[in-house]
PDB file of N, CA, C, O and CB in Angstrom:
ATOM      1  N   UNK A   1     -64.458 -26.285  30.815  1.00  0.00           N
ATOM      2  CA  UNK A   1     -63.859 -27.571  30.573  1.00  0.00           C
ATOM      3  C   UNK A   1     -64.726 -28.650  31.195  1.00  0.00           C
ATOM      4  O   UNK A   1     -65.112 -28.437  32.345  1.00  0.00           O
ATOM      5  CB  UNK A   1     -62.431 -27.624  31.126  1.00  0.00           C
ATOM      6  N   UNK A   2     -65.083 -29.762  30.606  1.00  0.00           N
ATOM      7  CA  UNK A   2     -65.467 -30.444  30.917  1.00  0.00           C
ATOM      8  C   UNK A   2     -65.223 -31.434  32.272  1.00  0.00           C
ATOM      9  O   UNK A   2     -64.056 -31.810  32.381  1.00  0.00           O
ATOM     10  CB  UNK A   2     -65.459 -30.643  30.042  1.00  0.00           C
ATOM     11  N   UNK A   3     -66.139 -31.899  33.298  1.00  0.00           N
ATOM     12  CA  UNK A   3     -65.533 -33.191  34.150  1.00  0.00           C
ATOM     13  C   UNK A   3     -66.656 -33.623  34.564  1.00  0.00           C
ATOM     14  O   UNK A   3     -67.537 -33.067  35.220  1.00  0.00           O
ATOM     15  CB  UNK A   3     -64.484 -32.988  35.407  1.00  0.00           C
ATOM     16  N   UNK A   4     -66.561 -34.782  34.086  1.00  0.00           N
ATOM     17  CA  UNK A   4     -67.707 -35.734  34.179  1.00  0.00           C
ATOM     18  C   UNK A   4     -69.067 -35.294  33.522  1.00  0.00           C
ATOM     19  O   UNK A   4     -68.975 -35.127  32.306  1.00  0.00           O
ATOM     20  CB  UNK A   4     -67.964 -36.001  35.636  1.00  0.00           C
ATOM     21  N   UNK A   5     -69.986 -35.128  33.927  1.00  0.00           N
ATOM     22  CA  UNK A   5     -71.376 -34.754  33.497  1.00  0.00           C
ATOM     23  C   UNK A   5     -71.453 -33.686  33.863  1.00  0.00           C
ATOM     24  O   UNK A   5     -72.586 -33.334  33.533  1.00  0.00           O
ATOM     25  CB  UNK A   5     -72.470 -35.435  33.903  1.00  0.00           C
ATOM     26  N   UNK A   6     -70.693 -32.418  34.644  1.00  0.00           N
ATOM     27  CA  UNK A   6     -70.882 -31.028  34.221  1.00  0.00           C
ATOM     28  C   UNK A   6     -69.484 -30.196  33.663  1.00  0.00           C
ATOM     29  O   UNK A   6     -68.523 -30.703  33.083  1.00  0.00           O
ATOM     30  CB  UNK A   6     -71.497 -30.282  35.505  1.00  0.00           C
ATOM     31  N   UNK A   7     -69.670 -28.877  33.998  1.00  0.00           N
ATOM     32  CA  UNK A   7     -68.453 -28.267  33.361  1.00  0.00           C
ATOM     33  C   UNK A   7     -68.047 -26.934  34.541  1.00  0.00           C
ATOM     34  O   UNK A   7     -68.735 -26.246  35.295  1.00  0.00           O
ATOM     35  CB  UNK A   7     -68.895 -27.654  31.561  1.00  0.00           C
ATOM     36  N   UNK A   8     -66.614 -27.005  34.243  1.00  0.00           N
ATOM     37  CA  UNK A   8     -66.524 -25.994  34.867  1.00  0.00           C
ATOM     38  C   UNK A   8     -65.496 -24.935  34.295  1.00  0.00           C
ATOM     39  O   UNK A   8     -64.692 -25.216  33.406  1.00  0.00           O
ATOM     40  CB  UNK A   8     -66.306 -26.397  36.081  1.00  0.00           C
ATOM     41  N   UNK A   9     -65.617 -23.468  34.993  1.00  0.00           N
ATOM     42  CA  UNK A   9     -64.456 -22.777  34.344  1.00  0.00           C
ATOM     43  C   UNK A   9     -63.350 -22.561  35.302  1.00  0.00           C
ATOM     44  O   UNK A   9     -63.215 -22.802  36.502  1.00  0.00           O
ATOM     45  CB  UNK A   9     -64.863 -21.434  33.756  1.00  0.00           C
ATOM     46  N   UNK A  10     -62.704 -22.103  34.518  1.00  0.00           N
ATOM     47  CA  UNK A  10     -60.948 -21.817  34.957  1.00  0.00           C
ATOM     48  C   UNK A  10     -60.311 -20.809  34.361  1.00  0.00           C
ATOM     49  O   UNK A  10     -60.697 -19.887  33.642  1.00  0.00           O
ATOM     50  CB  UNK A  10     -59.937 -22.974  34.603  1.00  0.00           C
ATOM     51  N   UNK A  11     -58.988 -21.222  34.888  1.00  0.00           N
ATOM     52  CA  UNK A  11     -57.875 -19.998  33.942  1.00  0.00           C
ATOM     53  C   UNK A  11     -56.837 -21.112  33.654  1.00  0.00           C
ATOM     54  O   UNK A  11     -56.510 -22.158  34.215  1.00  0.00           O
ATOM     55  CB  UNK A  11     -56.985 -18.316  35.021  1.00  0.00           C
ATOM     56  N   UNK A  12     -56.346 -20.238  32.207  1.00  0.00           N
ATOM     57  CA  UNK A  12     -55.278 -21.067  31.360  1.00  0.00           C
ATOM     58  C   UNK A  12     -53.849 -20.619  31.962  1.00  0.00           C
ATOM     59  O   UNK A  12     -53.536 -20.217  30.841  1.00  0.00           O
ATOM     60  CB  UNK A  12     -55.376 -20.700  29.585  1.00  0.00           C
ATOM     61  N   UNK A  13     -53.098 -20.430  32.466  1.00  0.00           N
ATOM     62  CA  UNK A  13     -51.987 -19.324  32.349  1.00  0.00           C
ATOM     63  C   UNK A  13     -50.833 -19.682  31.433  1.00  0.00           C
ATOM     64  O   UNK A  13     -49.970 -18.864  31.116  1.00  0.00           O
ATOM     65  CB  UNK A  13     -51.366 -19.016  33.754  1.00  0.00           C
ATOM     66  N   UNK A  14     -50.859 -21.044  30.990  1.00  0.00           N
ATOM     67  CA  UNK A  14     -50.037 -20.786  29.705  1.00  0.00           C
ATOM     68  C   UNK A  14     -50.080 -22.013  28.625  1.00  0.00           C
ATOM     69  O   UNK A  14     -50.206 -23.179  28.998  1.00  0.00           O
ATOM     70  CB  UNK A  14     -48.466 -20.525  30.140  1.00  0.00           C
ATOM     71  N   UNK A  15     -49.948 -21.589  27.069  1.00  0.00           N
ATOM     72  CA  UNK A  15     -50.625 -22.285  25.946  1.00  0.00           C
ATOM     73  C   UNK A  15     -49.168 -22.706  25.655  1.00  0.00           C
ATOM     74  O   UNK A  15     -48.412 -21.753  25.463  1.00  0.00           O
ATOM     75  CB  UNK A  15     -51.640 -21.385  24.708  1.00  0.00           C
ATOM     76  N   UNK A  16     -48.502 -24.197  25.568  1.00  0.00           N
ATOM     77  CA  UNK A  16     -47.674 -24.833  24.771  1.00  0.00           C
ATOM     78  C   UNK A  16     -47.892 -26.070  23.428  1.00  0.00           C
ATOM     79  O   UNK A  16     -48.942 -26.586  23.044  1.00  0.00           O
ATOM     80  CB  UNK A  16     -47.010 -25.275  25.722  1.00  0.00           C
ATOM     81  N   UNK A  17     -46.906 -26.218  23.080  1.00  0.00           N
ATOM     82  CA  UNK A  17     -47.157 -27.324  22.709  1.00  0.00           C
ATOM     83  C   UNK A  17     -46.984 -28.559  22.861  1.00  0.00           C
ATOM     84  O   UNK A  17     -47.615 -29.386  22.202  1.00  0.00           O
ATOM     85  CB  UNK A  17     -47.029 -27.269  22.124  1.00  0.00           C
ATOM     86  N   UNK A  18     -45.833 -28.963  24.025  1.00  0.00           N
ATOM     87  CA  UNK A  18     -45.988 -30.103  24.697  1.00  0.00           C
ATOM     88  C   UNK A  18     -45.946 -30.113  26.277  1.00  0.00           C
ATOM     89  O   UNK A  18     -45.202 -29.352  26.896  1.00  0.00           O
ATOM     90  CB  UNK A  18     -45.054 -30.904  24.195  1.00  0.00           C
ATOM     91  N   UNK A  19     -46.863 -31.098  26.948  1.00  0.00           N
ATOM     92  CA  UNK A  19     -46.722 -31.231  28.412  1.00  0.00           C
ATOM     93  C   UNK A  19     -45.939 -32.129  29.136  1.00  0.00           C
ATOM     94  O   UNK A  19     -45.919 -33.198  28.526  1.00  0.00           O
ATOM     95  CB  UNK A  19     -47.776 -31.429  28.866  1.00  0.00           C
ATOM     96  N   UNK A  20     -45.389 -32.167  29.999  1.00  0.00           N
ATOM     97  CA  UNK A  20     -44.775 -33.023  31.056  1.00  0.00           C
ATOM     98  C   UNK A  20     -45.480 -33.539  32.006  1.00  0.00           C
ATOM     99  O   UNK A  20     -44.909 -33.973  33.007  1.00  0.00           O
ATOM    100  CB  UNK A  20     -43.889 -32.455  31.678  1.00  0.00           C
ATOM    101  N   UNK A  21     -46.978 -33.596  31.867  1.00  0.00           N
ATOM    102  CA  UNK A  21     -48.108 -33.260  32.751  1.00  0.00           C
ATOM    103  C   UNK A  21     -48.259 -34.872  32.439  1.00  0.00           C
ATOM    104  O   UNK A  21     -48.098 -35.224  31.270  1.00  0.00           O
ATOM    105  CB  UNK A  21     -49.437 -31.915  32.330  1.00  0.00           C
ATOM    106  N   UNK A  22     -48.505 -35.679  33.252  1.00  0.00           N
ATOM    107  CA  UNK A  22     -48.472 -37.343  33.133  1.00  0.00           C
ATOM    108  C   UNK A  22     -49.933 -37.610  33.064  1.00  0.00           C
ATOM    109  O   UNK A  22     -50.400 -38.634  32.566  1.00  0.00           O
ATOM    110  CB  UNK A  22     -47.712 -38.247  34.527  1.00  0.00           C
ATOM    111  N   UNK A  23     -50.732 -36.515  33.654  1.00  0.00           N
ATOM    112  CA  UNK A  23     -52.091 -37.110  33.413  1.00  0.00           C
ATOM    113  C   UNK A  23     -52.780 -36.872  32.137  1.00  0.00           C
ATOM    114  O   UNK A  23     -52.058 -36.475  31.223  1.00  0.00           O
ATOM    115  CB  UNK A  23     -52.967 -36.663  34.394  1.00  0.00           C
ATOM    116  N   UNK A  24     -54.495 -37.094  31.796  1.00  0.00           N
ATOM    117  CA  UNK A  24     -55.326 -36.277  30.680  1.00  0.00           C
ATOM    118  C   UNK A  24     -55.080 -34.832  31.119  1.00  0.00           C
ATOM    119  O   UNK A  24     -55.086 -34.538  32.314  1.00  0.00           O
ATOM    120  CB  UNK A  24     -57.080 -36.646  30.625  1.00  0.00           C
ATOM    121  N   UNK A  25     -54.883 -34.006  30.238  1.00  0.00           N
ATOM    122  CA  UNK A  25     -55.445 -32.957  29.531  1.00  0.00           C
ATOM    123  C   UNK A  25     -56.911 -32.444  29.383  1.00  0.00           C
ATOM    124  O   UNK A  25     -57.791 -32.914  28.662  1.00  0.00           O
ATOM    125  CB  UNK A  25     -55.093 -33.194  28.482  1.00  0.00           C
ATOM    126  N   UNK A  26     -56.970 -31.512  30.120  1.00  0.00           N
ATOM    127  CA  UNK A  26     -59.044 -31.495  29.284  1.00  0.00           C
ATOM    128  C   UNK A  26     -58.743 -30.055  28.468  1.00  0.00           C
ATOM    129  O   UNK A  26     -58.087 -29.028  28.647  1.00  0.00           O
ATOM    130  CB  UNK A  26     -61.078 -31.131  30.995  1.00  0.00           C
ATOM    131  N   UNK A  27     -59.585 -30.598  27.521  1.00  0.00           N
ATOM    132  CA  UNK A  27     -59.765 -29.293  26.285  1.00  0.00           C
ATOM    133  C   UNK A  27     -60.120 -27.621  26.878  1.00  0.00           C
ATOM    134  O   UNK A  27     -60.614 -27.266  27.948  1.00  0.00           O
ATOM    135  CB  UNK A  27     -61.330 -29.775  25.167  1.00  0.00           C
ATOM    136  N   UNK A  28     -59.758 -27.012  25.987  1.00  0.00           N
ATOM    137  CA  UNK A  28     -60.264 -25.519  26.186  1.00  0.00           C
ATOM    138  C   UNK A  28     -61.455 -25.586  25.618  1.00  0.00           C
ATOM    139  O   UNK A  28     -61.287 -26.107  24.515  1.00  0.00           O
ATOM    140  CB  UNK A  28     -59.420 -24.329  25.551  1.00  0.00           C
ATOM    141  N   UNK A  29     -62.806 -25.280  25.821  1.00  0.00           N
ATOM    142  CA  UNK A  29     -63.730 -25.642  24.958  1.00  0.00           C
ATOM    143  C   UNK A  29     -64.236 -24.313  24.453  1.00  0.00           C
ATOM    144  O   UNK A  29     -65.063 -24.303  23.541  1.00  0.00           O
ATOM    145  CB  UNK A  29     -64.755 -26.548  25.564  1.00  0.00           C
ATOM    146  N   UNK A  30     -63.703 -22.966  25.095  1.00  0.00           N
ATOM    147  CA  UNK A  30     -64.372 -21.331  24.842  1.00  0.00           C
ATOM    148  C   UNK A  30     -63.700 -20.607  25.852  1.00  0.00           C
ATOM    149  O   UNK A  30     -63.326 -20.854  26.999  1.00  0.00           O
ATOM    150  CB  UNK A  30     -66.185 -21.088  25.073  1.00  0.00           C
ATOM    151  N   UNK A  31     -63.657 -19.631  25.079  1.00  0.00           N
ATOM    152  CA  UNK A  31     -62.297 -18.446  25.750  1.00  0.00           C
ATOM    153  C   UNK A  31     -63.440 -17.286  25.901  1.00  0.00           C
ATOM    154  O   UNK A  31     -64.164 -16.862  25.000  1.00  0.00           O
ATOM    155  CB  UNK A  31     -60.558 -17.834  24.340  1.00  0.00           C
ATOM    156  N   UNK A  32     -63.415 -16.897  27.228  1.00  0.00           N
ATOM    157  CA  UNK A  32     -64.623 -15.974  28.323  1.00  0.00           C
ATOM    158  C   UNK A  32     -64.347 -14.705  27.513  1.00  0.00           C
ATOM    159  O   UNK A  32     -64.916 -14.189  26.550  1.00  0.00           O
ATOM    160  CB  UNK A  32     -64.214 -15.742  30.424  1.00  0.00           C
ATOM    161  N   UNK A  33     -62.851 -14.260  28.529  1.00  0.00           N
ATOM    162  CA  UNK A  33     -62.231 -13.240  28.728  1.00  0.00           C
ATOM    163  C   UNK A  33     -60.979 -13.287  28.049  1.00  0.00           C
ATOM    164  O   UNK A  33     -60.311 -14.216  28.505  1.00  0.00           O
ATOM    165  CB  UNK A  33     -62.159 -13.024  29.969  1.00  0.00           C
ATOM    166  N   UNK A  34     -60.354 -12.631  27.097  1.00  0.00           N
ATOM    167  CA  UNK A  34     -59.022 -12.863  27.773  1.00  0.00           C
ATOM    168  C   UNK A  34     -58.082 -11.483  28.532  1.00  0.00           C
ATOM    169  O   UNK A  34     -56.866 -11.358  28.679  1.00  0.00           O
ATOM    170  CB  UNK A  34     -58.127 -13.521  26.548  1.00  0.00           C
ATOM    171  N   UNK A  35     -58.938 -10.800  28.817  1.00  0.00           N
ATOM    172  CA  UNK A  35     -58.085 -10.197  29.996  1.00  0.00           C
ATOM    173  C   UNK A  35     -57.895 -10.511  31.542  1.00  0.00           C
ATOM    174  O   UNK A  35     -58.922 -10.364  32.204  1.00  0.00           O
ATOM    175  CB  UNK A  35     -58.462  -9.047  30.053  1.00  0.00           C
ATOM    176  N   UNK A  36     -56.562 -10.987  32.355  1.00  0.00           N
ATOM    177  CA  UNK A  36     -56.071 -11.440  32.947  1.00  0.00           C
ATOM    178  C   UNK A  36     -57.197 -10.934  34.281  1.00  0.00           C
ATOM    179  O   UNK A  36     -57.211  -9.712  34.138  1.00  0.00           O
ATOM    180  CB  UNK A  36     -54.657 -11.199  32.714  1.00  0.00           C
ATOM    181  N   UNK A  37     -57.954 -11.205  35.257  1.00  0.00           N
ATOM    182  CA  UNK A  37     -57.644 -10.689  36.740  1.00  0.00           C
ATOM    183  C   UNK A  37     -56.649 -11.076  37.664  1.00  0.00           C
ATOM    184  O   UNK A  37     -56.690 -10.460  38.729  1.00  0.00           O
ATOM    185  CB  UNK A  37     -58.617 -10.881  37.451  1.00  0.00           C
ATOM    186  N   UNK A  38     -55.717 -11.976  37.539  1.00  0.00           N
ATOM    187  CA  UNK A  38     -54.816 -12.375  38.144  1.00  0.00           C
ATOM    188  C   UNK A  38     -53.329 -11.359  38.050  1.00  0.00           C
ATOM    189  O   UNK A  38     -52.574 -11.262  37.083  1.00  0.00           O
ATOM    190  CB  UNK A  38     -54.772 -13.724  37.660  1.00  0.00           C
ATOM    191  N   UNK A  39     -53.230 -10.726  39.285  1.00  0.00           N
ATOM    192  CA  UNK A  39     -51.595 -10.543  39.014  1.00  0.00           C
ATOM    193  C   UNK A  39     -50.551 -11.106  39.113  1.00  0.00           C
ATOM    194  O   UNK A  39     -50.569 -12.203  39.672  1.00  0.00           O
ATOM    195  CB  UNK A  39     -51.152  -9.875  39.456  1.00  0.00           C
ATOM    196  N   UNK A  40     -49.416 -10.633  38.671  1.00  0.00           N
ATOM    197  CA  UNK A  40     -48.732 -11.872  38.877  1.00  0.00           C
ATOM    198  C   UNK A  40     -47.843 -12.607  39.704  1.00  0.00           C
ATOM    199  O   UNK A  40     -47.149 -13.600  39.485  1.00  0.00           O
ATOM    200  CB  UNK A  40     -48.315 -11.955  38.198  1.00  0.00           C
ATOM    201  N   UNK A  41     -48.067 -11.711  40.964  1.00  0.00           N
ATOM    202  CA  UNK A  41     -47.856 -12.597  42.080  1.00  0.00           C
ATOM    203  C   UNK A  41     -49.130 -13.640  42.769  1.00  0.00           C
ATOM    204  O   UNK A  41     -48.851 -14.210  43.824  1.00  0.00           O
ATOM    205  CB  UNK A  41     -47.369 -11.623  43.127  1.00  0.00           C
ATOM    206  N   UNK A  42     -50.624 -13.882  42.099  1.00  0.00           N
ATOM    207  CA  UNK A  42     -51.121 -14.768  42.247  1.00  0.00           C
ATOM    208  C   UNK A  42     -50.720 -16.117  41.468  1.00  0.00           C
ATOM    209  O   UNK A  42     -50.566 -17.258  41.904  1.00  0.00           O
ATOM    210  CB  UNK A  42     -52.139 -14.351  42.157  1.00  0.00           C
ATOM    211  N   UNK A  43     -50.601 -15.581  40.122  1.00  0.00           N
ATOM    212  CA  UNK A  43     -50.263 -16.381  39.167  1.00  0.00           C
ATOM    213  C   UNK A  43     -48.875 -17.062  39.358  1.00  0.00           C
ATOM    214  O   UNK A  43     -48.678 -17.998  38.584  1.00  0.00           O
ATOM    215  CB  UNK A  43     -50.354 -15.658  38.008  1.00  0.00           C
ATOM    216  N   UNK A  44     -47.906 -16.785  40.208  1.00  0.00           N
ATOM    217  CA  UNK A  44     -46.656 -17.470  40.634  1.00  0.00           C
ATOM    218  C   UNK A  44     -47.335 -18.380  41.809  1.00  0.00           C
ATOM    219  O   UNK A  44     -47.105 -19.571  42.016  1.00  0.00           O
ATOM    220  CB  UNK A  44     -45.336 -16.343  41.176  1.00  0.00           C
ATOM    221  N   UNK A  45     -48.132 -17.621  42.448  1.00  0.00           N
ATOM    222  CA  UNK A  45     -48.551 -18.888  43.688  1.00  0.00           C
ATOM    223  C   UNK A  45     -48.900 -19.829  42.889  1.00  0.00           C
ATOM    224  O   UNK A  45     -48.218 -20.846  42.763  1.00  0.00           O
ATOM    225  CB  UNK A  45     -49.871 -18.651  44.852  1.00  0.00           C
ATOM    226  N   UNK A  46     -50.252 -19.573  42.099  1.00  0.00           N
ATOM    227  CA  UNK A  46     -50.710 -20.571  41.681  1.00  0.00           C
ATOM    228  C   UNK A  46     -49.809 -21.780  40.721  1.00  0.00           C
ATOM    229  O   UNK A  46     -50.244 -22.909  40.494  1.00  0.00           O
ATOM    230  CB  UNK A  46     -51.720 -20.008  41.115  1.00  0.00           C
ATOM    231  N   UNK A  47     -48.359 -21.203  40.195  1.00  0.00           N
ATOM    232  CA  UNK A  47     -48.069 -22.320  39.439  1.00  0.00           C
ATOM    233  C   UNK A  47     -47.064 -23.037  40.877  1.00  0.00           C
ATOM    234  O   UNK A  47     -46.542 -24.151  40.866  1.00  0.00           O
ATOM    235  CB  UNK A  47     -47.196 -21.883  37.699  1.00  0.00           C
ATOM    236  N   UNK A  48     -47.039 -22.556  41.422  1.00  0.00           N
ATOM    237  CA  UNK A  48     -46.217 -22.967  42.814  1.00  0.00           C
ATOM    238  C   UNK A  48     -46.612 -24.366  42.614  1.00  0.00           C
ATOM    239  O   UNK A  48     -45.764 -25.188  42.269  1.00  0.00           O
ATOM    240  CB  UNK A  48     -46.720 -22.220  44.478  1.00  0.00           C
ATOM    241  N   UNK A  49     -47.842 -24.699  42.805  1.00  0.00           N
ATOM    242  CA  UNK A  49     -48.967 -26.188  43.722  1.00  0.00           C
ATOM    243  C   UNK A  49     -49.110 -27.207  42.137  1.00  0.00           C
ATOM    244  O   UNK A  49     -49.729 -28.271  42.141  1.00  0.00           O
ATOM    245  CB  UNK A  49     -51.449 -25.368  44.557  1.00  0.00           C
TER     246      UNK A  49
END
């Protein structure tokens, strides 16, 4: 995903169709993997924050 003049990667953990998210959005621009390394007690922390 793009920010600013470089890019970086991430993880998606979930695809909707609308957000509550008040800020931009940055695009998915290419899908790596899609098998998870996260279990899903990381993946609960992480939507914790």
């Amino acid at each position: 995903m793009p920010f600013g003049a470089r890019k970086a990667m991430g993880y998606c953990l979930e695809i909707t169709e609308h957000s509550n998210y008040n800020k931009d959005l940055k695009e998915i621009k290419r899908i790596i993997d899609v098998e998870s390394y996260l279990n899903e007690e990381l993946i609960t922390l992480a939507k914790r924050n």
